[in-house]
N, C-alpha and C positions, 0 to 999 in steps of 0.2 A: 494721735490715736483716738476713734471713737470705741466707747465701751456703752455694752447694757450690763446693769443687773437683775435679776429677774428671778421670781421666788417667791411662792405663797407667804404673807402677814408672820409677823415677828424673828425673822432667819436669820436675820444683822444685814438687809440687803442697804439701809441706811448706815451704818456703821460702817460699810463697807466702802460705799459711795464720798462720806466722807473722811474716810484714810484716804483713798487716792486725790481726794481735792487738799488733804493738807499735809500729805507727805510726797505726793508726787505733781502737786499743781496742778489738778486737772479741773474743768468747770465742772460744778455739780448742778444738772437740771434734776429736781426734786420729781417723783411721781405726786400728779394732780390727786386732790383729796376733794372729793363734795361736798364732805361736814365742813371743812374749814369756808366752802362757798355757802352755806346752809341751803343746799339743795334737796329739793323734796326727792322720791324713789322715783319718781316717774320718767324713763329713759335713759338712767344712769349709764347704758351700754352705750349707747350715741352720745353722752356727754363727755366720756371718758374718752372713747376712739376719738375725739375730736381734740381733746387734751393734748391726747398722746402724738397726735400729729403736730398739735401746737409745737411741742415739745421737742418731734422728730425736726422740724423747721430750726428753732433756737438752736439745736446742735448743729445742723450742716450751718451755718452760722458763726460758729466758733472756732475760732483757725487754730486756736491750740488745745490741748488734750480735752476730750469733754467725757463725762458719765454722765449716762441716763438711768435714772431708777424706774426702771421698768417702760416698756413702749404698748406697743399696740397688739405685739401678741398676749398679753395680759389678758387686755376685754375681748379679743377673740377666745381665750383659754377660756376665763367667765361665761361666756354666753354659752359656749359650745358644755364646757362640763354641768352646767346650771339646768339647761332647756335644750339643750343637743339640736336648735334653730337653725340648722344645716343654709334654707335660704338668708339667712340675713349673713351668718356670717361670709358665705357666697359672695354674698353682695358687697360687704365690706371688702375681702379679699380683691373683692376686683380695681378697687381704687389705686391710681397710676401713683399716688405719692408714697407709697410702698417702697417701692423702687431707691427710692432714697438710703431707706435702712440697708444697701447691698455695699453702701459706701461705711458699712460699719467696722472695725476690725475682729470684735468678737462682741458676743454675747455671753452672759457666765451666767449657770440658774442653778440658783441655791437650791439644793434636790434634797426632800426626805419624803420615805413613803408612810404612807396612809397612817396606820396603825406608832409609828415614832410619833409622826407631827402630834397627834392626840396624846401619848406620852409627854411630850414637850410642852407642848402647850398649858396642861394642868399646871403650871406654877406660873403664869402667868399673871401681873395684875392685875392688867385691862381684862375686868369683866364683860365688859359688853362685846369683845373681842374673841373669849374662852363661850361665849353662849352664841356668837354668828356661827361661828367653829362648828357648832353640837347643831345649830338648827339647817345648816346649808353642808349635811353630809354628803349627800350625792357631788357638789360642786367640789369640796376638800378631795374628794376619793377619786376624783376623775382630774381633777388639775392637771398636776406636772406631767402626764403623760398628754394633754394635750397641749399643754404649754412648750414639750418639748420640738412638737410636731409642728407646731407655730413659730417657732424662734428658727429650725431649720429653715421652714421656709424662707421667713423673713430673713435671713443674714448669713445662711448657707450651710450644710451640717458642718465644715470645719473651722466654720467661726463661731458655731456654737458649742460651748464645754458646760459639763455639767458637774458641780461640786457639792459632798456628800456633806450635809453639815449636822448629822447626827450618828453617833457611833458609840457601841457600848453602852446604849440607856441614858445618852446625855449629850446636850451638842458641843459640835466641834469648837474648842477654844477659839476667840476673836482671835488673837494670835496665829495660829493655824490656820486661820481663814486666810490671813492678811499677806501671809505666807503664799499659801497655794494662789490668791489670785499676783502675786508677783512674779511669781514664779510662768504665771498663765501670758504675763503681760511682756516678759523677759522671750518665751519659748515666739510670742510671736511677730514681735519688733527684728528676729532674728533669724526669722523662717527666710 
């Protein structure tokens, strides 16, 4: 089984990625970070979609269960909710190695809207994280609905689910999470 997770910054999409690597044995391909390359700002969107393909390659790759945290609808979501760049991301869209990701079995996107995330967030202790947050509102408030739009495409609307991880003023227990994506993972081993 290939899996994505997928999910604006702090939603447990790593938490998540590794419970299925260490309770269900799956490989966990990690999402590319540029701080950890000490990459300057210049092209981030090109350096990322090039990651993420890295990345999409290492998973067709692996013959047994893999998770990806996060693919290439990510920086297509970025680019498009940030600068609404309609030709580039065109351009990217039309790349054949896309194709690839239709070999996935689902995609799961950690979903919360606008107005929670910003609730959630404030307890946060990565600062530099709670002030990207506050300075790139347009891109937070446009995301998941373009990320959803992107993951359809890329993996099909019924490989794509989407789970609500804030409810009642506070997120949804790790527990709960770990829950509903096995339950995600059960419904489709069984389709």
């Amino acid at each position: 089984m290939k899996i994505v997770i997928e999910g604006l910054w702090a939603l447990g999409k790593t938490l998540a990625c590794e419970f299925l690597e260490k309770k269900h044995d799956f490989v966990f391909i990690r999402e590319p970070d540029h701080k950890k390359h000490k990459l300057e700002k210049t092209d981030l969107d090109r350096w990322y979609y090039d990651k993420h393909l890295e990345n999409l390659e290492k998973a067709m790759e692996v013959e047994s269960d893999v998770v990806l945290e996060r693919s290439v609808a990510s920086t297509l979501s970025f680019i498009k909710s940030r600068d609404s760049k309609d030709a580039l991301v065109r351009k990217l869209i039309a790349d054949e190695r896309f194709l690839a990701y239709k070999n996935f079995d689902l995609c799961i996107i950690f979903n919360i809207n606008y107005k929670d995330y910003l609730i959630g967030t404030k307890s946060l202790d990565n600062k530099d994280l709670k002030e990207f947050i506050l300075i790139n509102d347009k891109l937070v408030r446009n995301y998941n609905r373009n990320l959803k739009l992107y993951c359809e495409m890329l993996f099909g609307k019924d490989n794509t689910k989407s789970l609500n991880v804030f409810k009642d003023s506070a997120f949804v227990e790790e527990k709960i999470i770990r829950n509903l994506i096995e339950k995600l993972i059960y419904e489709k081993k069984t389709e």
